[in-house]
C-alpha positions, -999 to +999 in steps of 0.1 A: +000+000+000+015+034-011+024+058+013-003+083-007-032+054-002-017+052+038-026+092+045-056+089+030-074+060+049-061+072+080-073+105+076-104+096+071-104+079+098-091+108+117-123+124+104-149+100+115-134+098+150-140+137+149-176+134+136-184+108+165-168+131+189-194+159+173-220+135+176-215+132+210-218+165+223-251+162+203-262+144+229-248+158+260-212+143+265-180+166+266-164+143+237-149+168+213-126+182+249-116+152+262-108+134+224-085+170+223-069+160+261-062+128+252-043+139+214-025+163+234-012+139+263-003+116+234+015+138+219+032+150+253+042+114+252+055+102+217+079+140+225+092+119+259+093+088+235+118+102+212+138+116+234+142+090+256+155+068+226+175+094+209+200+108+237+230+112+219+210+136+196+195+155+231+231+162+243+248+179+209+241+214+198+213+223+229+193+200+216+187+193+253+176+228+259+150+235+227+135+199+234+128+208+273+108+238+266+089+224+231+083+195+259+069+230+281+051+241+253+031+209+251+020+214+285+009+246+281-010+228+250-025+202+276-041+233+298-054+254+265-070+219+254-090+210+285-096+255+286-109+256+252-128+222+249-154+236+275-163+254+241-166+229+217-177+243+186-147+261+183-123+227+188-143+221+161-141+249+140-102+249+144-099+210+135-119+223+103-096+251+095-065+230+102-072+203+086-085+218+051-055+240+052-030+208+056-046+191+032-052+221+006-013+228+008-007+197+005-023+190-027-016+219-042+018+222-031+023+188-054+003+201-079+017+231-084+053+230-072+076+262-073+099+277-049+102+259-014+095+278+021+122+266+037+137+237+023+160+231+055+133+222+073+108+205+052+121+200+015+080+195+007+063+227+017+065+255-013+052+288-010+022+278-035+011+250-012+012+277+020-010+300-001-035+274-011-035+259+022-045+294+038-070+299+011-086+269+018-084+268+051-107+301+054-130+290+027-134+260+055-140+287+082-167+306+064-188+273+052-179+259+091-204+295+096-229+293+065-240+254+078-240+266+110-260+296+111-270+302+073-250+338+074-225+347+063-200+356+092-167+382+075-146+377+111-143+341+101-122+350+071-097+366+093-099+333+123-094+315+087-063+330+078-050+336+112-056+300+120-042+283+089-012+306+089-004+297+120-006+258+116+015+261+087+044+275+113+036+249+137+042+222+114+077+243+105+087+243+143+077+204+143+099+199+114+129+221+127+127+205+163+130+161+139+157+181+119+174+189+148+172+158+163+181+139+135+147+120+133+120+113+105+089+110+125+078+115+163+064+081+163+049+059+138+014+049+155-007+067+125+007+048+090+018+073+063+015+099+089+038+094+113+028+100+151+001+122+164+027+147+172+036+145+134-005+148+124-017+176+151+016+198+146-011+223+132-024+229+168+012+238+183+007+278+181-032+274+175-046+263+211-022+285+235-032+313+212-069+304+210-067+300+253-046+336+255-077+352+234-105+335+256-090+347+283 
């Protein structure tokens, strides 16, 4: 099974799971936070994972130092998650927007190719796919607010592009942080993905912003 087929079977996967977890607060259970809790303290634990088994890595260069507070930062991810899930629909809204902008830059960066972002850290990402993944991304956000409330809603298209643009650079710092450490993947639990550190990268700046707002 290609590596293509891989992403796409899990990720659909990934999107039923969410669509039970929306189902569920349907019907009075707190789902859609504690699915987010337990992605984040997963995530908190494939980061311990790989740094546990890659120590010669953690010791050159202060590696030691940028992996102890990226291990911080996931922390402060755990608190915005279990903060922000008492508010579901907008877990939702941001799963929406990060995941049409991944997968938006992602096609489109293969389709259309050109120049890369920063091929240092990810020799994938070009500047075409980070365009197309914001557009689509909002475009996400604003029909997340026509199904929801049949009007159009303009201060979505700026959560769009705020939120997509900002997943984009948490995938970077993900990337910089395996480059760094001289590894691939955070773990390998979710074929052709990698771990869920690897998959929900896109949340890294997203939820301690989105908690910083709320408050």
């Amino acid at each position: 099974m290609s590596n293509t087929t891989q992403r796409i079977i899990v990720g659909s996967v990934l999107a039923l799971v969410a669509a039970l977890a929306a189902l569920g607060e349907y019907f009075g259970l707190p789902a859609v936070r504690w699915l987010g809790v337990a992605v984040v303290v997963m995530m908190i634990v494939e980061m311990a994972a790989m740094m546990s088994r890659n120590r010669a890595a953690l010791r050159q260069n202060r590696n030691g130092i940028v992996c102890s507070v990226f291990m911080a930062w996931l922390v402060l991810m755990l608190f915005s998650i279990y903060s922000v899930g008492t508010r579901p629909w907008i877990i939702l809204l941001l799963l929406l927007i990060i995941a049409a902008a991944d997968i938006g830059a992602w096609f489109f960066g293969h389709l259309l190719g050109g120049d890369k972002m920063w091929a240092r850290l990810s020799a994938n990402k070009t500047w075409s796919g980070q365009i197309a993944g914001i557009l689509c991304g909002t475009a996400a956000a604003v029909m997340y607010g026509l199904l929801g409330t049949d009007t159009f809603m303009p201060q979505l298209m700026w959560i769009g592009i705020s939120v997509a643009l900002m997943s984009q650079y948490g995938d970077l710092t993900a990337s910089w942080i395996k480059r760094r450490m001289g590894v691939k993947d955070f773990g390998n639990i979710l074929p052709g993905h990698g771990g869920l550190l690897d998959r929900f990268d896109g949340w890294i700046y997203v939820l301690p912003i989105i908690w910083l707002v709320m408050l």
